[in-house]
HTML snippet that shows the backbone in 3Dmol.js (N, CA, C, O; Angstrom):
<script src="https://3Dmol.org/build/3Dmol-min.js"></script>
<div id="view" style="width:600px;height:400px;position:relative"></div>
<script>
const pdb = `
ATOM      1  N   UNK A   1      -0.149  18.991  -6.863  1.00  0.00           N
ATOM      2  CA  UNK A   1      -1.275  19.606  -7.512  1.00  0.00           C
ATOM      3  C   UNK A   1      -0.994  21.100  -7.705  1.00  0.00           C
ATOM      4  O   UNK A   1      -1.599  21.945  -7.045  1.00  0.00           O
ATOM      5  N   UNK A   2      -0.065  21.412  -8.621  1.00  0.00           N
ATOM      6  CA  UNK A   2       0.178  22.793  -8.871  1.00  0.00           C
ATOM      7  C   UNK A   2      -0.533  23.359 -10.000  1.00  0.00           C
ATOM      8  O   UNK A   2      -0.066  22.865 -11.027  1.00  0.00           O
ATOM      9  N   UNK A   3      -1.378  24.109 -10.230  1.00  0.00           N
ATOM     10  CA  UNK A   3      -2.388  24.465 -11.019  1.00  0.00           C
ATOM     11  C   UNK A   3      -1.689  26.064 -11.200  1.00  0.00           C
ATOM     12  O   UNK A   3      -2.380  26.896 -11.788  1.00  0.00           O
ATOM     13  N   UNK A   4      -0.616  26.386 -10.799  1.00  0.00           N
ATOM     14  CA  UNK A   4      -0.229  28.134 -11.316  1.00  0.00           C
ATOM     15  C   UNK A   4      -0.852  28.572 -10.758  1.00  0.00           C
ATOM     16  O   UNK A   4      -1.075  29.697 -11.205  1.00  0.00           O
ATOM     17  N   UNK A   5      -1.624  28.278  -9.506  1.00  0.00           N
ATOM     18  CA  UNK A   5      -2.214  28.861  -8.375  1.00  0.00           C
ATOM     19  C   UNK A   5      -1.459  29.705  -7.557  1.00  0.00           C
ATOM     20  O   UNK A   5      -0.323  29.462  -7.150  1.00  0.00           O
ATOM     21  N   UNK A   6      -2.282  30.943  -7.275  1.00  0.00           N
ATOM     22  CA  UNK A   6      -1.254  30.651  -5.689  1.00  0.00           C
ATOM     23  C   UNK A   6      -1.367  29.709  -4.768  1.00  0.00           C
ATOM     24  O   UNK A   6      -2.049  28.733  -5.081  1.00  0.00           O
ATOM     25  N   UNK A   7      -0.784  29.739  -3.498  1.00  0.00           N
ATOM     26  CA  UNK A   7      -0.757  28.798  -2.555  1.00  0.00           C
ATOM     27  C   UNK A   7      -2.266  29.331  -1.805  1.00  0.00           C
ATOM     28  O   UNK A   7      -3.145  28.526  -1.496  1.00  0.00           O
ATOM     29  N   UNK A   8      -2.335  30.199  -1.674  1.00  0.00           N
ATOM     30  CA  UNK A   8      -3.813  30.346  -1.325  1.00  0.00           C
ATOM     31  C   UNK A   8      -5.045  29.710  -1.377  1.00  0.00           C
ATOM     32  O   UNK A   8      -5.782  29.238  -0.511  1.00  0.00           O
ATOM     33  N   UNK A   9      -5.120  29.828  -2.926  1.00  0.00           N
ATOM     34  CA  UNK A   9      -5.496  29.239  -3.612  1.00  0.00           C
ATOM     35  C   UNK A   9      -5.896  27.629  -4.372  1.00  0.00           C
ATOM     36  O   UNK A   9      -6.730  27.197  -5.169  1.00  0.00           O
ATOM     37  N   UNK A  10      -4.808  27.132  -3.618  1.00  0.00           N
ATOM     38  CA  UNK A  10      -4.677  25.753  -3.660  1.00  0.00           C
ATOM     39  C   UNK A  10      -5.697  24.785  -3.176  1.00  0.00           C
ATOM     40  O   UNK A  10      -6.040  23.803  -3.834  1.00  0.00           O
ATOM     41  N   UNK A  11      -6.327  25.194  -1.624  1.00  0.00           N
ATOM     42  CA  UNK A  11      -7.314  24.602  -1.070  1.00  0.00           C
ATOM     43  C   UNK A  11      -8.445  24.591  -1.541  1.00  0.00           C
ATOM     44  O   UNK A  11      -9.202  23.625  -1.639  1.00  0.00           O
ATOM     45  N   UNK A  12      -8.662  25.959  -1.942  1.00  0.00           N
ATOM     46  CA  UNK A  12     -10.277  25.909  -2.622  1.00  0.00           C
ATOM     47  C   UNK A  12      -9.947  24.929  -4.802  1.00  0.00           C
ATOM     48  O   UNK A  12     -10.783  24.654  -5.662  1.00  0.00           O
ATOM     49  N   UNK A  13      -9.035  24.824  -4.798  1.00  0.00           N
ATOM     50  CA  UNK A  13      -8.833  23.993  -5.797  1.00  0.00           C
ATOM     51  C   UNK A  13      -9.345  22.437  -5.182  1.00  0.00           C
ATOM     52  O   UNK A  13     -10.130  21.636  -5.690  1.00  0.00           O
ATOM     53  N   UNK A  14      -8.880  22.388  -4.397  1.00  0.00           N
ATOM     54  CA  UNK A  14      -8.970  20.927  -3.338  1.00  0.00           C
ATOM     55  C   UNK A  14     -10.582  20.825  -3.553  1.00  0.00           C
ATOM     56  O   UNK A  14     -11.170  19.868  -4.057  1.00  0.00           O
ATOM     57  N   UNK A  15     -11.145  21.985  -3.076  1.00  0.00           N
ATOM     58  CA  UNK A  15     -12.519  21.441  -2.865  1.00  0.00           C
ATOM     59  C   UNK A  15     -13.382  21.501  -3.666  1.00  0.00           C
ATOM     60  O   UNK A  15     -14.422  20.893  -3.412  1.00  0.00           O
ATOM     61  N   UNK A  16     -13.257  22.331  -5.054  1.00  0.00           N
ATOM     62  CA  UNK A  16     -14.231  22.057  -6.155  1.00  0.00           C
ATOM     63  C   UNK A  16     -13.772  20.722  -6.747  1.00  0.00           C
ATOM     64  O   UNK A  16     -14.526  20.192  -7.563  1.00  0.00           O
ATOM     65  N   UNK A  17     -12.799  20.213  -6.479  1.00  0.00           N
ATOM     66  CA  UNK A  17     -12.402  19.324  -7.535  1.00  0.00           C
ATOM     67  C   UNK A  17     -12.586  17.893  -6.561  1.00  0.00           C
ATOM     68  O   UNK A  17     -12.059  16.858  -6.968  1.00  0.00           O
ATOM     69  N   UNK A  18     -13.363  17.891  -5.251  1.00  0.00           N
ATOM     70  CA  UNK A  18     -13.372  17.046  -4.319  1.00  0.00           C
ATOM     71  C   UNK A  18     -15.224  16.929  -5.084  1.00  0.00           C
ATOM     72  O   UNK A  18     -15.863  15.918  -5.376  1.00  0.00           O
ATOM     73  N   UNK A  19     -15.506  17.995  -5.168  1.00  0.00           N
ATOM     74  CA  UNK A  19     -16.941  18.259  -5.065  1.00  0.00           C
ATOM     75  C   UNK A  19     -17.231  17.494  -6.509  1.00  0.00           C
ATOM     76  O   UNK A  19     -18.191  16.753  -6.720  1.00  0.00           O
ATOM     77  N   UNK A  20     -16.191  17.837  -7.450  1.00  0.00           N
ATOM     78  CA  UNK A  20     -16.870  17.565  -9.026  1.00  0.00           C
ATOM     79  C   UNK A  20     -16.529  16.179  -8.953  1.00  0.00           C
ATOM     80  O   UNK A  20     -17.246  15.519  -9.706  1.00  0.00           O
ATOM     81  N   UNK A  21     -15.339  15.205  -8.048  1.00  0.00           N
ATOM     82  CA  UNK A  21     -15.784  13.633  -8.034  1.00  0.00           C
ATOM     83  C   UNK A  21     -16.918  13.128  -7.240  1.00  0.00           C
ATOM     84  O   UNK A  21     -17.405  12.119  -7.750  1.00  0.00           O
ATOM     85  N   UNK A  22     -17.600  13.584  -5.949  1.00  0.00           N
ATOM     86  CA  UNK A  22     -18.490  13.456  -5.414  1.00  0.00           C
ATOM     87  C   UNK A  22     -19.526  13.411  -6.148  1.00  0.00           C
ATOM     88  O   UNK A  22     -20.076  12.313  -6.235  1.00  0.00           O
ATOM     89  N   UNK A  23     -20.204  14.761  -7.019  1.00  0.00           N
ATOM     90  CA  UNK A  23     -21.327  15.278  -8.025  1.00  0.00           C
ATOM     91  C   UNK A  23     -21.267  14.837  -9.398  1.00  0.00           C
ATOM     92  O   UNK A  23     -22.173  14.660 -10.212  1.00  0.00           O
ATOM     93  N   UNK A  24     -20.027  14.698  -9.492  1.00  0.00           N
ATOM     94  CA  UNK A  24     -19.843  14.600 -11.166  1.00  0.00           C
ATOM     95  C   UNK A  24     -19.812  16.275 -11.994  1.00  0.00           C
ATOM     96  O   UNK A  24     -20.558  17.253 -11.966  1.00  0.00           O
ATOM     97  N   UNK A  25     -18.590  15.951 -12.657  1.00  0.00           N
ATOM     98  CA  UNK A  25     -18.327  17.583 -13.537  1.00  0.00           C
ATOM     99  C   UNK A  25     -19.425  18.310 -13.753  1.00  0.00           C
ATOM    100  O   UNK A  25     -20.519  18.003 -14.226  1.00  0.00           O
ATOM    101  N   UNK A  26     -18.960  19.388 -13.317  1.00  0.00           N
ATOM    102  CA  UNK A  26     -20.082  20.694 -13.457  1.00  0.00           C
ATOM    103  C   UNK A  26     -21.790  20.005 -13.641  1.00  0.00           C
ATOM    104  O   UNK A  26     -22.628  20.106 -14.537  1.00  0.00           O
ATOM    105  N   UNK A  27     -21.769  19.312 -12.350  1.00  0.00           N
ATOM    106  CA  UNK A  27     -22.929  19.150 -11.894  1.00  0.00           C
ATOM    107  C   UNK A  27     -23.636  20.231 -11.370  1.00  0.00           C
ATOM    108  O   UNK A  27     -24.848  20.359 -11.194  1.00  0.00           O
ATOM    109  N   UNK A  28     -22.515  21.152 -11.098  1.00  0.00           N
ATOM    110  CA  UNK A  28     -23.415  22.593 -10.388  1.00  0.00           C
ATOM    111  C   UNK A  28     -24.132  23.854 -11.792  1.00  0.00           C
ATOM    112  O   UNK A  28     -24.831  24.861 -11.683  1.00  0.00           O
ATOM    113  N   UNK A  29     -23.630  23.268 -12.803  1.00  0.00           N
ATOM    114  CA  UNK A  29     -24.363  23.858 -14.061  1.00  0.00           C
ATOM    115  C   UNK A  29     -25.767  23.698 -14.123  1.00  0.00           C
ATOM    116  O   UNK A  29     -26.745  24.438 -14.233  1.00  0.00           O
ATOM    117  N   UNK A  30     -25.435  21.905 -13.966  1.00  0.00           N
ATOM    118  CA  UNK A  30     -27.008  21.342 -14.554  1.00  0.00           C
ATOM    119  C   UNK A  30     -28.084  21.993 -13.388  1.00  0.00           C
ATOM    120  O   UNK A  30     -29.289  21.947 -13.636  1.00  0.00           O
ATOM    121  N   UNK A  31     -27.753  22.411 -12.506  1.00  0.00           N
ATOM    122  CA  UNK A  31     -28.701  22.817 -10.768  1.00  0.00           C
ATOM    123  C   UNK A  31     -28.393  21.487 -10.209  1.00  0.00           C
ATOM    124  O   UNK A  31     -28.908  21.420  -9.093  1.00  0.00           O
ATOM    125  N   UNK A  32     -27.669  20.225 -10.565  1.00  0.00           N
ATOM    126  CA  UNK A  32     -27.699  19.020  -9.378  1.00  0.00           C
ATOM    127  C   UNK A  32     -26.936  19.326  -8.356  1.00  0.00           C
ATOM    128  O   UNK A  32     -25.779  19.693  -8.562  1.00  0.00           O
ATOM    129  N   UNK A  33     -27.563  19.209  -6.781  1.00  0.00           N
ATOM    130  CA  UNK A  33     -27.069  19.343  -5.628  1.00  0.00           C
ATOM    131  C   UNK A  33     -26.776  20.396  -5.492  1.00  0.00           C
ATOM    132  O   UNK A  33     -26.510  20.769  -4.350  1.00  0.00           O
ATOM    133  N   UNK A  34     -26.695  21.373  -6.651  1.00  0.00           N
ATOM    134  CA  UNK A  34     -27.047  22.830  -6.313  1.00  0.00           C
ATOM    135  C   UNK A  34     -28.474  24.160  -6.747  1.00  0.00           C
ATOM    136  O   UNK A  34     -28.587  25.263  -7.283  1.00  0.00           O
ATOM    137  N   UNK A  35     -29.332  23.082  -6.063  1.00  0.00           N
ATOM    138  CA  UNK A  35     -31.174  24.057  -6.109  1.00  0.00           C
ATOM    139  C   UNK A  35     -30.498  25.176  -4.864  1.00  0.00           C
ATOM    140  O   UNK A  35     -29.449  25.144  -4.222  1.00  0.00           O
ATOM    141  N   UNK A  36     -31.448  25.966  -4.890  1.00  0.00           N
ATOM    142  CA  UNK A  36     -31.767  26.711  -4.343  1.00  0.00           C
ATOM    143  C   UNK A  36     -31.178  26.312  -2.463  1.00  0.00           C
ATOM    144  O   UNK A  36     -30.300  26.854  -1.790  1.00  0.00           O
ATOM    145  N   UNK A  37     -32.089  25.208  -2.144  1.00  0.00           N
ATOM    146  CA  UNK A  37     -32.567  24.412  -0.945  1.00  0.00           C
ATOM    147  C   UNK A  37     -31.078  24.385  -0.764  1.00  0.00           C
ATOM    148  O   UNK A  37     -30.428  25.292  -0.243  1.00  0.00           O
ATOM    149  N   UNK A  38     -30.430  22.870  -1.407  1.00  0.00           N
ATOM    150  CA  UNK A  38     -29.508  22.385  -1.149  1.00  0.00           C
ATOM    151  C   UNK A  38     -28.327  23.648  -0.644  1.00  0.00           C
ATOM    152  O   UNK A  38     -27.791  23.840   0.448  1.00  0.00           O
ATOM    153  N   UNK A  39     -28.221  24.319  -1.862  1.00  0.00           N
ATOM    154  CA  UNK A  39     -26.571  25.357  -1.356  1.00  0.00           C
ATOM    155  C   UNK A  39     -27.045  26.143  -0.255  1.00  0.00           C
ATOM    156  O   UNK A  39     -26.137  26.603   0.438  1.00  0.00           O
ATOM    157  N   UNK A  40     -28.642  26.529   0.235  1.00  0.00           N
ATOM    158  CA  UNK A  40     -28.640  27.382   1.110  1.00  0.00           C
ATOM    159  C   UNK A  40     -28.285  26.478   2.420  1.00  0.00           C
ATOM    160  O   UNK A  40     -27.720  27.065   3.343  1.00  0.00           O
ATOM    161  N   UNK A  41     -28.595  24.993   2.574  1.00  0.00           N
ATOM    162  CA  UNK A  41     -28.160  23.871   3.636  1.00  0.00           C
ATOM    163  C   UNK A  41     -26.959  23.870   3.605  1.00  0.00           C
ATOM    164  O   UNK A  41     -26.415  23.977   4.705  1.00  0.00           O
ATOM    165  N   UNK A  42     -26.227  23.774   2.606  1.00  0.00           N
ATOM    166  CA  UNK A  42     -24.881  23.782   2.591  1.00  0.00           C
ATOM    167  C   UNK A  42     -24.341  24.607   3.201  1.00  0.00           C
ATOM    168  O   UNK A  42     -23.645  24.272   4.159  1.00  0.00           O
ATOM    169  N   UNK A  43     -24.495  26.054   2.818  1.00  0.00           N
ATOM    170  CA  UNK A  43     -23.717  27.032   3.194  1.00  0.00           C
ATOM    171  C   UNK A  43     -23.856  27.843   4.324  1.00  0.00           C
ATOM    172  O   UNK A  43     -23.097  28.777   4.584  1.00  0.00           O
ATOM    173  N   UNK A  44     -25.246  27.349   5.303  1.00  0.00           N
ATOM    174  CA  UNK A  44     -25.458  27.301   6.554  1.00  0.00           C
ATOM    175  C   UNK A  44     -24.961  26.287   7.415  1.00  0.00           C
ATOM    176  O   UNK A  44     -24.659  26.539   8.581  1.00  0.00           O
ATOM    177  N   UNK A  45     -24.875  25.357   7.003  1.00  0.00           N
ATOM    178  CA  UNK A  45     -24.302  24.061   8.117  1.00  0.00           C
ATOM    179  C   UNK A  45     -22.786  24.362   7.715  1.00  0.00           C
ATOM    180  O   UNK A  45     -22.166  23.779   8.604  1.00  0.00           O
ATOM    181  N   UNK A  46     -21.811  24.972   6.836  1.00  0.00           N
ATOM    182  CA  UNK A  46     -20.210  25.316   6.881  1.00  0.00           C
ATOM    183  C   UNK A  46     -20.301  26.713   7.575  1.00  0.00           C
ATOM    184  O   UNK A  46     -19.476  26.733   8.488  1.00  0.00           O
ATOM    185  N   UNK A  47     -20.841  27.634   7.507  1.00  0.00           N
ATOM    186  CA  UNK A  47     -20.724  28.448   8.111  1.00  0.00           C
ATOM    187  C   UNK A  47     -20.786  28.278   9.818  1.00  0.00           C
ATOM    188  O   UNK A  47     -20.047  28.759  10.677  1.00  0.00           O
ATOM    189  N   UNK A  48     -21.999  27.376   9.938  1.00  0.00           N
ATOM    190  CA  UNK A  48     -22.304  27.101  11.582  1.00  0.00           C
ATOM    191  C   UNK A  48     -21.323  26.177  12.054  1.00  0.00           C
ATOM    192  O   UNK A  48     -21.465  25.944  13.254  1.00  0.00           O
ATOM    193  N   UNK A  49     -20.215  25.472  11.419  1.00  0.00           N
ATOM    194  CA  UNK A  49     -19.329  24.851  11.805  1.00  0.00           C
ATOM    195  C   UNK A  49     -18.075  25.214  12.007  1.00  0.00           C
ATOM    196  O   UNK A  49     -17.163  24.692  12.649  1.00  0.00           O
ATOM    197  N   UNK A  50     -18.202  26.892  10.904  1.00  0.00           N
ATOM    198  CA  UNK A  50     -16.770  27.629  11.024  1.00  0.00           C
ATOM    199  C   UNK A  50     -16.676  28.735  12.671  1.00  0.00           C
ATOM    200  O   UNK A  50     -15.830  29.269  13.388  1.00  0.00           O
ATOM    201  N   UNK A  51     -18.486  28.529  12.543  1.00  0.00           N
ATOM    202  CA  UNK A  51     -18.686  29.845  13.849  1.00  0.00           C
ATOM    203  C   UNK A  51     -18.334  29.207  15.249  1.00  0.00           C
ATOM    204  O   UNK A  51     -18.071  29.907  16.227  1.00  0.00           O
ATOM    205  N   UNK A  52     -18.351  27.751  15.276  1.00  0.00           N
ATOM    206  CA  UNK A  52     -17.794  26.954  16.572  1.00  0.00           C
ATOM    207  C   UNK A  52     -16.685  26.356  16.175  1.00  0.00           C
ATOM    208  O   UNK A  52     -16.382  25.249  16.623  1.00  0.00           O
ATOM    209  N   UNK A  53     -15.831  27.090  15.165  1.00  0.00           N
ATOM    210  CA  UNK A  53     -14.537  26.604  15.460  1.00  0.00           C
ATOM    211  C   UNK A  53     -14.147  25.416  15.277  1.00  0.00           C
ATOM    212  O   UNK A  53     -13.352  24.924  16.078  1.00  0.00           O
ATOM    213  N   UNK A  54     -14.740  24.495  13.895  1.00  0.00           N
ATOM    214  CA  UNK A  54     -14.351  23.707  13.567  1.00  0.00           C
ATOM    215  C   UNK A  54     -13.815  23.603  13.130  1.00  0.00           C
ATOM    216  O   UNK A  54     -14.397  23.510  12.049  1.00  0.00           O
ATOM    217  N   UNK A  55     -12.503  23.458  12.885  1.00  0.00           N
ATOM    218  CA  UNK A  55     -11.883  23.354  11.610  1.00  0.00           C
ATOM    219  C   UNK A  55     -11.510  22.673  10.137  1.00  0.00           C
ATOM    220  O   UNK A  55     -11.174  23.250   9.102  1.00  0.00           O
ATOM    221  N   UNK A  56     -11.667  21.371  10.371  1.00  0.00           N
ATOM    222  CA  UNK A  56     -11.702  20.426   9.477  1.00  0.00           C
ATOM    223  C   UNK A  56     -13.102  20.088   9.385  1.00  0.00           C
ATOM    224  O   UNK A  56     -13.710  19.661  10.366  1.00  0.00           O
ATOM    225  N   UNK A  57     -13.850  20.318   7.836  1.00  0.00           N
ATOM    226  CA  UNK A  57     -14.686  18.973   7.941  1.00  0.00           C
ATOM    227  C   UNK A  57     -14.708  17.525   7.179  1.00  0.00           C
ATOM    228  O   UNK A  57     -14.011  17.130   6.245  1.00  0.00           O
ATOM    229  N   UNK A  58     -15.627  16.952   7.818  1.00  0.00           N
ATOM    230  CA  UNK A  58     -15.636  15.602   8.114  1.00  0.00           C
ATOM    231  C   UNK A  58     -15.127  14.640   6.757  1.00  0.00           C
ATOM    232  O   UNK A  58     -14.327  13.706   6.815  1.00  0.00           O
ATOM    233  N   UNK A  59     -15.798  15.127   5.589  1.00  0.00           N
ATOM    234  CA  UNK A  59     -15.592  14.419   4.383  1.00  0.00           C
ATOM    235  C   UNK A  59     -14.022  15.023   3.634  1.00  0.00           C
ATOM    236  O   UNK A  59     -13.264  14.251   3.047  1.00  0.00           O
ATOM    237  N   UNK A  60     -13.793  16.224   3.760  1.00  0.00           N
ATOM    238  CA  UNK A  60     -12.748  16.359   3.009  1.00  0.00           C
ATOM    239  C   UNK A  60     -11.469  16.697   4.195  1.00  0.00           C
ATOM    240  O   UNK A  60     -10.352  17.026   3.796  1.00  0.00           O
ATOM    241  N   UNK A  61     -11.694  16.607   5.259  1.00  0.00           N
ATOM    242  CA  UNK A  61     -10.555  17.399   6.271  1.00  0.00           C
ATOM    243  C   UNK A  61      -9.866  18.642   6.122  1.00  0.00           C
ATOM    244  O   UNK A  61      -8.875  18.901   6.806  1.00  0.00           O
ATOM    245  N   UNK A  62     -10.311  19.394   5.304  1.00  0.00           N
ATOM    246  CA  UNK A  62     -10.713  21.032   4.910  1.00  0.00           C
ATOM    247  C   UNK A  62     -11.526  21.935   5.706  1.00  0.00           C
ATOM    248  O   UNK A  62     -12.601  21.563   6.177  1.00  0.00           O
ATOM    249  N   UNK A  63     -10.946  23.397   5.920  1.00  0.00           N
ATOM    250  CA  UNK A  63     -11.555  24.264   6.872  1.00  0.00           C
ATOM    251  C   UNK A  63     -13.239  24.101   6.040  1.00  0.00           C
ATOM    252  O   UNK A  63     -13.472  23.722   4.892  1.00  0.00           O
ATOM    253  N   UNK A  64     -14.163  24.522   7.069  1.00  0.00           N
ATOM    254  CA  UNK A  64     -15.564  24.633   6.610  1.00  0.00           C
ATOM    255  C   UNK A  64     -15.660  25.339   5.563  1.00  0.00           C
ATOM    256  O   UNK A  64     -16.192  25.041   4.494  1.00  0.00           O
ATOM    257  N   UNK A  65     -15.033  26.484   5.932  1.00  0.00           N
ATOM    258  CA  UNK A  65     -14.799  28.138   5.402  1.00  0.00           C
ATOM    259  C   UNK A  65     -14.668  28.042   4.025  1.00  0.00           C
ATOM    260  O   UNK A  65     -15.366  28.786   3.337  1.00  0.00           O
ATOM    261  N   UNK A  66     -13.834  27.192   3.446  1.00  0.00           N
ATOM    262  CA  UNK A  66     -13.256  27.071   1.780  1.00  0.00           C
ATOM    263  C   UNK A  66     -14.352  26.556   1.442  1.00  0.00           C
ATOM    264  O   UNK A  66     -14.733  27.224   0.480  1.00  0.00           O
ATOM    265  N   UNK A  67     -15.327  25.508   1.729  1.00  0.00           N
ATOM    266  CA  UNK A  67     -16.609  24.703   1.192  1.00  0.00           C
ATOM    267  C   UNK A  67     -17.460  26.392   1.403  1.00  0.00           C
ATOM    268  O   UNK A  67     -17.896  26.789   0.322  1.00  0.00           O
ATOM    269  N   UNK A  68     -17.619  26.971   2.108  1.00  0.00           N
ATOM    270  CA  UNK A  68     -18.649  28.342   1.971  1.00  0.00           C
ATOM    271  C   UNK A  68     -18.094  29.080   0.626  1.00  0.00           C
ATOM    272  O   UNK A  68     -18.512  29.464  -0.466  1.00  0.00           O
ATOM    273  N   UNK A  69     -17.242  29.049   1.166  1.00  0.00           N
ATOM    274  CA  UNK A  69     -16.204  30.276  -0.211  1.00  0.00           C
ATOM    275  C   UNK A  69     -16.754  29.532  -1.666  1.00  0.00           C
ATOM    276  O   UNK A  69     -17.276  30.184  -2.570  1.00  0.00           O
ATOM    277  N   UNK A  70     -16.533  28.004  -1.719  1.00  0.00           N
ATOM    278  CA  UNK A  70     -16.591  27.545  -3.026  1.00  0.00           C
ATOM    279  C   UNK A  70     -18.160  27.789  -3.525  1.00  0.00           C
ATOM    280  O   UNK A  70     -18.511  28.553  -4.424  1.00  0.00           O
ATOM    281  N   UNK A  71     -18.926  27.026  -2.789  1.00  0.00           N
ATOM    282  CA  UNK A  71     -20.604  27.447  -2.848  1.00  0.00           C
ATOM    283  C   UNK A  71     -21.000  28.960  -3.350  1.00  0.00           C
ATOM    284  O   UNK A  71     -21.927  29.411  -4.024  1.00  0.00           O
ATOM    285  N   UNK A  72     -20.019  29.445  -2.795  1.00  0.00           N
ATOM    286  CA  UNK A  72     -20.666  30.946  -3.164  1.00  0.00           C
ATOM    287  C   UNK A  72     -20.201  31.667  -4.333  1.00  0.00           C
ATOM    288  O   UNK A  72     -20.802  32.595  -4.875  1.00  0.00           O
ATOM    289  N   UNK A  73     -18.278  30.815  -4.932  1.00  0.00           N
ATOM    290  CA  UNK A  73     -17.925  30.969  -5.883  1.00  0.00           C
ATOM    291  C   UNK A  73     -18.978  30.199  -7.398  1.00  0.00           C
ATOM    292  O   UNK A  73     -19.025  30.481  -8.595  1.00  0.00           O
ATOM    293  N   UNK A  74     -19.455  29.494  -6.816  1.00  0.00           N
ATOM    294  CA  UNK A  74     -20.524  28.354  -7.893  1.00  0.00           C
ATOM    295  C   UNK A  74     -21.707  29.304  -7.964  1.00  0.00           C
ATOM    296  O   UNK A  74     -22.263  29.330  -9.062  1.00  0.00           O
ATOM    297  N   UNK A  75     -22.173  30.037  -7.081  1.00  0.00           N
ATOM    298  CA  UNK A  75     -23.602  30.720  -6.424  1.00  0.00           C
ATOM    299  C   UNK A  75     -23.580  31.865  -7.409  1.00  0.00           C
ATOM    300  O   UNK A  75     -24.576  32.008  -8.119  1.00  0.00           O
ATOM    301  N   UNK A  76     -22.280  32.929  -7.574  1.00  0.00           N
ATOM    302  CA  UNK A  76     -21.943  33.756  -8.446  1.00  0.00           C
ATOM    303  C   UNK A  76     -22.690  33.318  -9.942  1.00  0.00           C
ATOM    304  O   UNK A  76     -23.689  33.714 -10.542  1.00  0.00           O
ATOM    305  N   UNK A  77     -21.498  32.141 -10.229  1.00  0.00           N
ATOM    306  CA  UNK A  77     -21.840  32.018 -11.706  1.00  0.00           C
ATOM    307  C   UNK A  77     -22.591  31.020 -12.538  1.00  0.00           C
ATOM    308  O   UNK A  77     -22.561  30.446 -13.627  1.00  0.00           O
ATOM    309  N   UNK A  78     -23.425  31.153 -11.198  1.00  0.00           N
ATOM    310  CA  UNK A  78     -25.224  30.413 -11.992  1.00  0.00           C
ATOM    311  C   UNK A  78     -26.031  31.207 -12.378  1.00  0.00           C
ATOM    312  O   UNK A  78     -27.100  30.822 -12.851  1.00  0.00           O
TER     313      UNK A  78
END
`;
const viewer = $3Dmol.createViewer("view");
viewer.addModel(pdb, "pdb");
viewer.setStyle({}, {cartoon: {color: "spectrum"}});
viewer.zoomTo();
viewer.render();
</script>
């Protein structure tokens, strides 16, 4: 999955593109699964999982941290 990314970069590729088969493409346009409610649940329960040191979570085996990062990259450009 080389996207001319950096390697950095690569993971949070992982997880929008985990998110847009879960939701369906730029579901985060339409507001589905991303109201208000939802991303603020979201991005409190990855954060509270990065603050005890979780590292993987459960659905994608990805740091919490990249699912916060992405939410907030989506959060930007709504």
């Amino acid at each position: 999955m080389n996207l001319d990314l950096p390697n950095e970069f690569q993971d949070v590729y992982k997880v929008l593109d985990l998110g847009a088969l879960k939701y369906g493409a730029n579901s985060w346009i339409r507001g589905e699964h991303f109201n208000h409610r939802d991303n603020h649940a979201s991005m409190s329960r990855h954060l509270a999982e990065a603050y005890n040191f979780k590292k993987e979570d459960e659905e994608s085996g990805l740091d919490p941290l990249l699912h916060l990062a992405c939410r907030l990259i989506l959060w930007y450009y709504c």
